[in-house]
C-alpha positions in Angstrom: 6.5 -38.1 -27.2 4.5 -35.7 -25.5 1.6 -34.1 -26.9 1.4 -29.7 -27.1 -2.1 -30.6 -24.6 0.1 -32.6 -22.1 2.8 -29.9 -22.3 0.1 -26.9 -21.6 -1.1 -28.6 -19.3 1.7 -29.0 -17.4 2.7 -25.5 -17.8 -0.8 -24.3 -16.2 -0.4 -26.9 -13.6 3.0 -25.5 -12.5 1.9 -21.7 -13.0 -0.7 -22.3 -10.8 1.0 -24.3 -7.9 3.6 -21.3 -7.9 0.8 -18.8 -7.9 -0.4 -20.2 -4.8 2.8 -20.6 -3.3 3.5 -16.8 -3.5 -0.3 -15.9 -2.5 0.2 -18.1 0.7 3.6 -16.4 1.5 2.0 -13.3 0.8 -1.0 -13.5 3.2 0.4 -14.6 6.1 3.5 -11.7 5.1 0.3 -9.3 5.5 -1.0 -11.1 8.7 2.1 -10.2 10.7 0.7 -5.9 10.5 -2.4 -4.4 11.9 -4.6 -3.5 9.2 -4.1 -0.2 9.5 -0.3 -0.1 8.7 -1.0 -2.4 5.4 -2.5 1.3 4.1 0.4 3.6 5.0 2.6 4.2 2.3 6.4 5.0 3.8 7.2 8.1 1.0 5.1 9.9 -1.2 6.5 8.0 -3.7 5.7 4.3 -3.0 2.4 2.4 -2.6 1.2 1.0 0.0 1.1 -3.0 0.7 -2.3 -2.9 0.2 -2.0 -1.1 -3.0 0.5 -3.7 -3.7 -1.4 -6.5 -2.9 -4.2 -5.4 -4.9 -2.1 -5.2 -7.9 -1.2 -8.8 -7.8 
């Protein structure tokens, strides 16, 4: 039987790992622009990557 502990634990583990797969994919997303497109928001009424990025 597993314990609640084990089971958070698990959860938190996996959370994590996924976190850092999406931040990874993210960054080198952002790596393929100059760093002055990542601040250009296409229509007045989107954000910007950056603005994005800073969110997550």
């Amino acid at each position: 039987m597993t314990s609640p502990q084990d089971l958070g634990s698990t959860v938190i583990s996996s959370a994590m790992t996924a976190f850092r797969n999406d931040q990874s994919r993210a960054d080198k997303a952002a790596a393929q622009l100059p760093d002055e497109k990542l601040h250009v928001a296409l229509d007045p009424n989107t954000n910007s990557i950056a603005v994005i990025m800073k969110h997550v």
